[in-house]
C-alpha positions in Angstrom: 0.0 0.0 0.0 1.1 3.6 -0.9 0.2 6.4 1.8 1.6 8.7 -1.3 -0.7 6.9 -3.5 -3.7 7.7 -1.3 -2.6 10.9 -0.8 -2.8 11.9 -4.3 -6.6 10.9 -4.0 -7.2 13.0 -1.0 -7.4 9.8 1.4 -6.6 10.4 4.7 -6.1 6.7 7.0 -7.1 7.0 11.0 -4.8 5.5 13.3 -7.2 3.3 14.4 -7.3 1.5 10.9 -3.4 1.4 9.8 -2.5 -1.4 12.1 -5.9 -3.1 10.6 -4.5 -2.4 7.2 -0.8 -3.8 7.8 -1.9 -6.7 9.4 -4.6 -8.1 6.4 -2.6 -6.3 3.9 -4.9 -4.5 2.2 -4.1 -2.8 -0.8 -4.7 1.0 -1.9 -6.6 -0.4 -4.8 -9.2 -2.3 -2.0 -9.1 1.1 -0.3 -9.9 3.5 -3.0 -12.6 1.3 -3.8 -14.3 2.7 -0.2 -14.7 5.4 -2.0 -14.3 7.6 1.3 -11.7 10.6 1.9 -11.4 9.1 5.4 -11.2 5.3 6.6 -11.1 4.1 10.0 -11.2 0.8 10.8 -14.8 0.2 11.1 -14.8 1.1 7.4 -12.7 -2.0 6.2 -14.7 -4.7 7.2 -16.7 -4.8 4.0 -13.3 -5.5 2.1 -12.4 -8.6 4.5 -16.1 -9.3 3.4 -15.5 -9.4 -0.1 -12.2 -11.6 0.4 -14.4 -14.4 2.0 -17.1 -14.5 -0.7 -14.5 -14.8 -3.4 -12.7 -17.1 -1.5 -15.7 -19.4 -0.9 -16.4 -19.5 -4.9 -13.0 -19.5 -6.1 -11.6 -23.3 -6.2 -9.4 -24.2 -3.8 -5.6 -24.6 -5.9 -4.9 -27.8 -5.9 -1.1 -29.3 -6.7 -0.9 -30.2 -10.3 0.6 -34.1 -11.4 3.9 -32.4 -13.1 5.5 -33.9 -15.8 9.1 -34.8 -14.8 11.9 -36.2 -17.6 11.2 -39.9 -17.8 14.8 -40.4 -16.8 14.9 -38.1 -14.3 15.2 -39.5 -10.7 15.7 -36.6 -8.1 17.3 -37.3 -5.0 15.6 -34.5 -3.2 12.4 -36.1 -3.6 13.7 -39.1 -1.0 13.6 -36.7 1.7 11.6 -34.8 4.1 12.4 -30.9 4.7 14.6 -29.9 7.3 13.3 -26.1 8.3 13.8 -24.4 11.6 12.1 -20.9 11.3 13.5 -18.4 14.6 10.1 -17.2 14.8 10.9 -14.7 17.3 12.8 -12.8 14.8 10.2 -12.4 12.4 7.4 -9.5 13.1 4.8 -11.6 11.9 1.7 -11.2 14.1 3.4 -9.1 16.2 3.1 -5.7 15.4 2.1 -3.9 18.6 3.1 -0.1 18.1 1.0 2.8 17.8 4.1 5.0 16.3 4.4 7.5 19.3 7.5 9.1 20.6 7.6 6.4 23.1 7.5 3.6 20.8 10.2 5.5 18.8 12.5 5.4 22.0 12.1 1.7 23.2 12.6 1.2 19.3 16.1 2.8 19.3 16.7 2.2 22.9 16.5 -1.8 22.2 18.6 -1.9 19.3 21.6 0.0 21.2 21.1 -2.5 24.5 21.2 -5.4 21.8 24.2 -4.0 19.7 25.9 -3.4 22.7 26.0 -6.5 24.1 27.8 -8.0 21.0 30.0 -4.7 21.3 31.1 -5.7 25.1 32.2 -9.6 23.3 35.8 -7.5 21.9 38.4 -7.6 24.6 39.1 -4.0 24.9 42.1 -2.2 25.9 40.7 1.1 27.6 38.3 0.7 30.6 34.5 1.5 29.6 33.0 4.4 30.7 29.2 5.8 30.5 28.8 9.8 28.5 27.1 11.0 31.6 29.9 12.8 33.4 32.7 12.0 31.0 34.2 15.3 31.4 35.0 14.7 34.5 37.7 11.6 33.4 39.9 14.5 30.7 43.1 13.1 30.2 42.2 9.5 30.7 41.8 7.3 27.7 38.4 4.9 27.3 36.2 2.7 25.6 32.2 4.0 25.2 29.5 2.2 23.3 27.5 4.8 21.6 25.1 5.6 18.7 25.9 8.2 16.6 22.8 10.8 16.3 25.4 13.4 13.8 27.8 13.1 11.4 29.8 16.3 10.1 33.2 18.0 8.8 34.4 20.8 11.1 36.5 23.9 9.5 39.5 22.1 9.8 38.2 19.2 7.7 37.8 16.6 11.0 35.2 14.4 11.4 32.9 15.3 14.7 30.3 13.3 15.7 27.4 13.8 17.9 27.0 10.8 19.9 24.6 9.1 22.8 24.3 6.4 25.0 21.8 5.6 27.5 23.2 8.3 30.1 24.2 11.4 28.2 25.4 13.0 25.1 29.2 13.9 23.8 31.0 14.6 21.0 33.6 13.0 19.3 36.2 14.2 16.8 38.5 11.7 14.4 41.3 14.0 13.1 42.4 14.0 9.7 45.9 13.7 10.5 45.1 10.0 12.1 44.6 8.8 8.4 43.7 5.2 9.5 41.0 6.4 12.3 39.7 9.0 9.4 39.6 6.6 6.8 37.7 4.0 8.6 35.3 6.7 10.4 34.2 8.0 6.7 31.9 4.7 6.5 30.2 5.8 9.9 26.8 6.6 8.8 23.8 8.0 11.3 22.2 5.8 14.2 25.3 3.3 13.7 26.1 1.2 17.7 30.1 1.6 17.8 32.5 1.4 20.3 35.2 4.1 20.2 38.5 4.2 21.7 40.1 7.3 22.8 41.4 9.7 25.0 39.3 12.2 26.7 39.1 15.9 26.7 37.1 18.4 28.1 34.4 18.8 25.4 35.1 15.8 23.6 36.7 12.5 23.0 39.8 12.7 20.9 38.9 8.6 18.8 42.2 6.5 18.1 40.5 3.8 16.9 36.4 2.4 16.8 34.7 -0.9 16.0 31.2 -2.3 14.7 29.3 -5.4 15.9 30.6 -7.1 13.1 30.4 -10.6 12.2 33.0 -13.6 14.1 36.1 -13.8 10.9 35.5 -17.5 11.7 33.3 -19.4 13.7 32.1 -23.5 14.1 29.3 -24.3 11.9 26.8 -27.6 11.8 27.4 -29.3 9.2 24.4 -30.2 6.8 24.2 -34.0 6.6 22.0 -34.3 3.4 23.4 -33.5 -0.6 20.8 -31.0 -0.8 20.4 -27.4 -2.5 18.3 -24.6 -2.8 17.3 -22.6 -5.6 17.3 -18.7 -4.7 15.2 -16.5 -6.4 13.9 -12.8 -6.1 12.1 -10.1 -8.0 9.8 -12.4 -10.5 7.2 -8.9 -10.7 4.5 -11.4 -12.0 2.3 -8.8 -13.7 5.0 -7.1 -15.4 4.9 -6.4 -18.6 8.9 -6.9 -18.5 8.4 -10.3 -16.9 11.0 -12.7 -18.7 8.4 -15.5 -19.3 10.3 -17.4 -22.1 13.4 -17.4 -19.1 11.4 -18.5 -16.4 9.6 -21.9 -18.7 13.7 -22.7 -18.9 14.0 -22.7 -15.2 10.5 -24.1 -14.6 11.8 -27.0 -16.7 15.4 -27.0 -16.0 14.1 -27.9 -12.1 12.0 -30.6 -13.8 14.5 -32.4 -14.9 14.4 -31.3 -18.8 17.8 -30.2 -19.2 21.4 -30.2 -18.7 22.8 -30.1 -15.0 20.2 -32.4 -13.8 22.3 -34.1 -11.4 22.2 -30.6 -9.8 18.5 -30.4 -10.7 17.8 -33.2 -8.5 19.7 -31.8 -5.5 17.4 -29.1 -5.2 14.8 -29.4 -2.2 13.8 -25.6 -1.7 13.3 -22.5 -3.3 13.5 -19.4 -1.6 11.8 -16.0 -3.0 13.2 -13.0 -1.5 10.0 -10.7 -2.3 8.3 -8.2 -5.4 7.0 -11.6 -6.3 4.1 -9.4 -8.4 5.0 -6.1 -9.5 2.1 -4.5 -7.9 -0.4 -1.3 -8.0 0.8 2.1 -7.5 4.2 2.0 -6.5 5.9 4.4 -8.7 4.5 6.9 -11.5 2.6 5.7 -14.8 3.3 2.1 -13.5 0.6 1.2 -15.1 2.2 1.5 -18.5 4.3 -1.3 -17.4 1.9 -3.8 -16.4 0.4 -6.5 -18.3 -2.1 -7.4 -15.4 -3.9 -4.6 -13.2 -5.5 -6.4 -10.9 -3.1 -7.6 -8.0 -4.9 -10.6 -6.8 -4.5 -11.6 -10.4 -0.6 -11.0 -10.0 -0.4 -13.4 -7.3 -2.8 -16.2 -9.4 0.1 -16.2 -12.1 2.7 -17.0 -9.4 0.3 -19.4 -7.5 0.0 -21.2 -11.4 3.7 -21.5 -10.6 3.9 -22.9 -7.5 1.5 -25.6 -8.7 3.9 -26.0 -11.8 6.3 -27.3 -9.0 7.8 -30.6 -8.2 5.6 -31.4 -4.8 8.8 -32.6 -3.7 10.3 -29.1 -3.1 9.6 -26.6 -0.8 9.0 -22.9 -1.4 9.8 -20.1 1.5 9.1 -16.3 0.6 9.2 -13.4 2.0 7.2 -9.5 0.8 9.2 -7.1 -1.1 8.4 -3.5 -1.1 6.0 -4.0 -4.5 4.2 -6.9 -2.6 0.4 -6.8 -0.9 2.0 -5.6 2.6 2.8 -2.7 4.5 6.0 -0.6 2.7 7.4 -0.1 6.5 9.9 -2.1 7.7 10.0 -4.9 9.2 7.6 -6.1 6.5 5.1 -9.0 8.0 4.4 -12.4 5.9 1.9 -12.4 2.9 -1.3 -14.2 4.4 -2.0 -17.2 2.4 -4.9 -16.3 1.2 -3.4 -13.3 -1.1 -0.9 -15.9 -2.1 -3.2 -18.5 -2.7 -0.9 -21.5 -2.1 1.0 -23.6 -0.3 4.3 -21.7 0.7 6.3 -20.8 3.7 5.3 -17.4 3.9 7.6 -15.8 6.1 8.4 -11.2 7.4 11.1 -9.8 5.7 13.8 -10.2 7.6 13.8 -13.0 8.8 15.9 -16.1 10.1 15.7 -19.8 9.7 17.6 -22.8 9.2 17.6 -25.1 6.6 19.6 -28.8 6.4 21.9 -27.2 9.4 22.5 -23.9 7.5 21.7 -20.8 9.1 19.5 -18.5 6.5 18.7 -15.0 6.8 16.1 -13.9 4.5 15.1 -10.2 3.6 14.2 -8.2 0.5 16.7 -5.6 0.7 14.9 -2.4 0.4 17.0 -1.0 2.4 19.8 -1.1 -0.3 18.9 2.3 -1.8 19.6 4.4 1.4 22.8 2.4 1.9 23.8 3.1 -2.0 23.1 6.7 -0.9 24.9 7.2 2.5 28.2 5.7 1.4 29.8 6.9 -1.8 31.8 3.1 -2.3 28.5 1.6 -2.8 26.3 0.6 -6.3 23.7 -1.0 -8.0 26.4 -2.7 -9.8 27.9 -4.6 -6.6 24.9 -5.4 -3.8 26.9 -7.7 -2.3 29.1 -5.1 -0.7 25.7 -3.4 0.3 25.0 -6.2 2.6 28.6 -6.8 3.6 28.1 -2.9 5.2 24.7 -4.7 6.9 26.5 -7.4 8.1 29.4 -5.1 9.9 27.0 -3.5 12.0 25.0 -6.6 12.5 22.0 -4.4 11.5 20.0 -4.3 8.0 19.3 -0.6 8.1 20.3 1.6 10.4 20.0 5.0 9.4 16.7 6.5 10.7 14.4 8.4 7.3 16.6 6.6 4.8 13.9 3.7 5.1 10.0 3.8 6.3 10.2 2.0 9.5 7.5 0.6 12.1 8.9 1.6 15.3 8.5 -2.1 17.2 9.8 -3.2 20.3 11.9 -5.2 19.4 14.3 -3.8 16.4 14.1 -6.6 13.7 16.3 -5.4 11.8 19.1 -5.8 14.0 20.8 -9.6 13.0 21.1 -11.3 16.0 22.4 -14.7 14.5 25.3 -15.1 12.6 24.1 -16.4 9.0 25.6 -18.6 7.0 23.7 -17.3 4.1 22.1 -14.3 3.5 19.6 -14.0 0.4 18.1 -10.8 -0.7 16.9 -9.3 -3.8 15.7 -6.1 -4.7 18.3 -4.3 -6.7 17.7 -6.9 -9.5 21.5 -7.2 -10.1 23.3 -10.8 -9.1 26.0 -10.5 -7.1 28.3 -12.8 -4.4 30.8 -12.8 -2.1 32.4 -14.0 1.4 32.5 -12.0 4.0 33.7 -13.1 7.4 32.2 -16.8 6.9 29.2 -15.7 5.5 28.1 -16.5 2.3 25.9 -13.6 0.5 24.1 -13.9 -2.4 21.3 -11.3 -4.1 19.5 -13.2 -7.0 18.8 -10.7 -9.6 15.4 -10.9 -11.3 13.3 -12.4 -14.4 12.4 -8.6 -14.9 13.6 -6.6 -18.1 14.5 -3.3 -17.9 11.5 -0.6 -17.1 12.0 2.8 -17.9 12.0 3.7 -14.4 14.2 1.3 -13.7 16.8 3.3 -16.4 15.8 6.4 -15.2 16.9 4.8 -11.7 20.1 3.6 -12.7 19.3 -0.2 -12.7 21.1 -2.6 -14.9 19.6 -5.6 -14.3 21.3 -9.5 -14.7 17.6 -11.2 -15.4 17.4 -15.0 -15.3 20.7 -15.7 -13.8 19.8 -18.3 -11.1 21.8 -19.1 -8.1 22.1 -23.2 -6.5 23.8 -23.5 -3.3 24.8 -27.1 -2.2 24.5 -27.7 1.2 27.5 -30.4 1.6 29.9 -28.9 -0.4 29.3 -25.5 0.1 29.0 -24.7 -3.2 27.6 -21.7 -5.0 26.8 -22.4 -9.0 24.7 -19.9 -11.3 22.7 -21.0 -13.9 22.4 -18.4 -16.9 18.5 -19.4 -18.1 18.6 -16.6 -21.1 21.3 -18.9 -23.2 
């Protein structure tokens, strides 16, 4: 749903009725079909309404027989899933905040308490010492966890950064002349949780050196006991008139077993879809123009067609992107079933699970245009190093107005277990890499180019497919355009 969208039609929401709205993710179309300048909640009941009479006269989607390569013989299909989902990491269903000040302060005040904790694992060298009353230790040199509320260049060309904890306020300078300290503190970007070292003066600490959460270099892993793999897959934008249909039958039967690679094809036992699994209504100007279906629920029939299209042997585990049937806010909750209309594991973005011993964290990656933003060695051309940044701070997106965020309890954003994959999407450009033990991947898209996309600076890699094996830790890419 668009609040801009809405906007534009003079449609104001009540409070009262935008939980309501997140939680049955109801779209602007169903809301400008009220026909009223102001909804409350009372006024959406006829909509859930009209969802349960077309449910009760649409057929329920049944799994089709699929036709597999008579000489195919998957191994995947000898075994049962192995999924853990960390279900306290996922907002699904529990979306509590009313967006007030308060909610906005146990918001930040949990992700620092959380951050810090990881911060307090590094053996540091300096004693740690609280902002309130700092002053008062000038001349001695300390450690302080903090979350930078500031960033900016003094006359003298030194960094100086406003900074908090949860006692007081300082400042802290990093001085050109320290070209390692100045270097490193140029990727500092607002509401990051560091710890700084350095000495103390009278209005500010002098920083010699500072640290994110960060990720373990190394760390013991489970190992996965089944030759298994997973397809990944994002950005399909079912509806699109740019959707790659001719690329995604190759795939379709590649994973059926008509093909080369079909030893690998057999391995495969899930597919995960890291959201804009329809391209939507309303999300960006003259979209319209690009789509080959208008109705959304439509959109989500093609990919439910899909679905059905599957192996039964294989399991499917999504998550919303920001042109899917949910709230645009982050953390985004699951799509209900019956929008999706079949069988997944339909899961928030972010969120964590584990798969054959392998520890998964799946998210859509909206945030990846604020990061591309804040930090001039990011692109479009390399996401991968977009969620390297992510994984340093051991937080998807810290900086407060880059992204529309639901201030929860509980920050979900912050990543609390270490992955050994992370999958995400939204930049519809592949890209991979290692970092710290970690294995990242972003799956591209079967979208063409759209004009705003151009306009955007998007060069997409469409049908390029990533397989991980589980046993060998092995990443393959399958190039379905050739």
């Amino acid at each position: 749903m668009s609040m801009e969208g809405l906007k534009k039609h003079g449609v104001r929401i009540a409070l009262d009725a935008e939980e309501f709205i997140g939680k049955h993710s109801i779209t602007e179309e169903e809301l400008l079909s009220l026909e009223k300048k102001f909804i409350s909640a009372e006024d959406l009941q006829p909509i859930l309404k009209k969802r349960e009479e077309e449910k009760e006269i649409k057929p329920e989607a049944t799994k089709a027989e699929v036709s597999l390569s008579p000489d195919f013989s998957p191994a995947a299909k000898e075994y049962s899933p192995e999924i853990k989902v960390r279900e306290s990491l996922d907002v699904t269903g529990k979306s509590r905040t009313e967006g007030g000040v308060n909610d906005f302060v146990d918001y930040f005040r949990n992700r620092y308490e959380r951050l810090s904790a990881l911060l307090r694992t590094y053996s540091g060298k300096y004693p740690e010492a609280d902002l309130e009353g700092i002053s008062r230790l000038a001349g001695q040199k300390i450690r302080a966890i903090v979350m930078v509320s500031e960033i900016r260049e003094t006359k003298k060309g030194n960094i100086l950064l406003q900074v908090e904890d949860l006692t007081g306020q300082f400042k802290v300078v990093i001085s050109q002349r320290d070209e390692q300290a100045f270097e490193k503190a140029r990727n500092i970007v607002n509401d990051d949780v560091i710890l700084i070292y350095g000495k103390v003066a009278q209005a500010f600490i002098i920083a010699e050196d500072f640290e994110w959460p960060d990720l373990r270099v190394t760390r013991e892993k489970k190992k996965p006991e089944r030759d298994l793999a997973a397809v990944y897959l994002s950005d399909l934008h079912f509806g699109s008139k740019q959707f790659l249909g001719d690329y995604f039958n190759r795939f379709t039967d590649w994973i059926a077993g008509k093909g080369e690679n079909t030893e690998l094809a057999g391995k495969v036992k899930y597919v995960f879809v890291a959201g804009d699994i329809v391209d939507g209504i309303g999300i960006y100007p003259n979209q319209e123009k690009d789509l080959d279906v208008l109705d959304i629920f439509k959109q989500y029939e093609l990919f439910s067609g899909f679905v059905q299209e599957l192996p039964d042997y294989l399991e499917v585990i999504v998550c919303p992107g920001n042109h899917d049937a949910v709230r645009r806010a982050e953390p985004m909750p699951a799509l209900p079933k019956d929008i999706l209309g079949c069988d997944v594991l339909s899961l928030g973005s972010p969120s964590t699970l584990c798969v054959e011993n392998t520890e998964h964290l799946l998210y859509h990656g909206t945030s990846s245009d604020s990061w591309i933003a804040s930090l001039s060695h990011l692109s479009y051309d390399h996401p991968e190093k977009v969620m390297a940044e992510c994984l340093k701070r051991r937080h998807l997106s810290p900086m407060f107005g880059g992204n529309a965020v639901v201030p929860e309890k509980l920050d979900y954003m912050v990543i609390e277990n270490e992955p050994d994959v992370v999958h995400f999407g939204h930049v519809h450009k592949n890209g991979y890499m290692r970092y710290r033990d970690s294995l990242i991947i972003n799956s591209g898209t079967f979208q063409d180019t759209t004009d705003f996309q151009q306009k955007q600076g998007h060069i997409p890699t469409p049908a390029k497919v990533p397989i991980y094996e589980f046993m060998q830790e092995r990443l393959r890419t399958l190039d379905f355009t050739r």
